[in-house]
N, C-alpha and C positions, 0 to 999 in steps of 0.2 A: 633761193633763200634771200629774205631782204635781209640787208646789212642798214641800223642805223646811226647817225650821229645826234650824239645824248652833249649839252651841254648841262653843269653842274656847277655850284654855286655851294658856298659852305659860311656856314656863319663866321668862322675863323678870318674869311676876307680873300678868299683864295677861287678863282673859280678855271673851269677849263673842260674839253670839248675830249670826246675819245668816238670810238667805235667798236660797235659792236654787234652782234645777232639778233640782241634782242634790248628790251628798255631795264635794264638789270639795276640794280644801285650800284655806288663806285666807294672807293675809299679815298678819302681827303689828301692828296701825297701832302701835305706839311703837320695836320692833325691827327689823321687817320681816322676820320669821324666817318660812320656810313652816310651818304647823302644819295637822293632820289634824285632823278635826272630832273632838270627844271625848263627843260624844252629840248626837241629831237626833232630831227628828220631824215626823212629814208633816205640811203643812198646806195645809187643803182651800181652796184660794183662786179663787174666779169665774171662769172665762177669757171675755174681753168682747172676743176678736181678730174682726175684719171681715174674710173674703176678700172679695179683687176679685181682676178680672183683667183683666190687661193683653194687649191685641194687639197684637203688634211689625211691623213695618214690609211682614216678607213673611208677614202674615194667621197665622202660631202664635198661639198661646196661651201664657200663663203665667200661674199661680196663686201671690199670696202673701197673705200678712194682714198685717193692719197691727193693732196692740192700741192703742185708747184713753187707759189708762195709762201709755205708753212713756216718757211727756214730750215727745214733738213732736206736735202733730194730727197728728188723720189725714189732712189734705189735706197737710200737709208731706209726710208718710210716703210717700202715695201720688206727691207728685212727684218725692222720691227712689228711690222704685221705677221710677217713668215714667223717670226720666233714667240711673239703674244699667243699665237693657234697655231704653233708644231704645223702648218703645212709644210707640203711638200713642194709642191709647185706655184708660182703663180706666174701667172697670164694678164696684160691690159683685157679689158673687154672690146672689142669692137662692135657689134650688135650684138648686143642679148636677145636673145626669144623670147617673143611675148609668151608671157605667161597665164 
């Protein structure tokens, strides 16, 4: 997934640089005015997400990842995943099977 950096410019006088997934609009932190990004570029950032998966109650599957960086562990992540879909189990993935 690219990650890019969007700088942004606001008529109020205020401008500054964020990042993000995608070229989204921002909000002014001093006006709060919507402003469109006014120049971006990609930036190549690590992706470090773990799949697991969780088995729910009647034996499915679900797959999600959980990323290292998010600011919650990963066991957090993975128990708000466990408790979002009532699974019962979850597992990292280490190879999946192609499907």
């Amino acid at each position: 997934m690219a990650w890019y950096r969007r700088h942004y410019t606001c008529p109020c006088g205020i401008s500054w640089w964020d990042e993000w997934s995608c070229l989204c609009n921002d909000r002014c932190p001093k006006c709060n005015r919507e402003i469109e990004p006014d120049d971006h570029e990609v930036v190549e950032a690590e992706v470090r997400e773990i799949e697991y998966e969780f088995t729910l109650p009647d034996g499915t599957k679900r797959y999600e990842f959980v990323d290292p960086d998010a600011g919650y562990s990963v066991m957090t992540q993975v128990g708000m995943f466990m408790a979002m879909h009532g699974a019962i189990i979850a597992l990292p993935v280490k190879d999946k099977p192609n499907d």
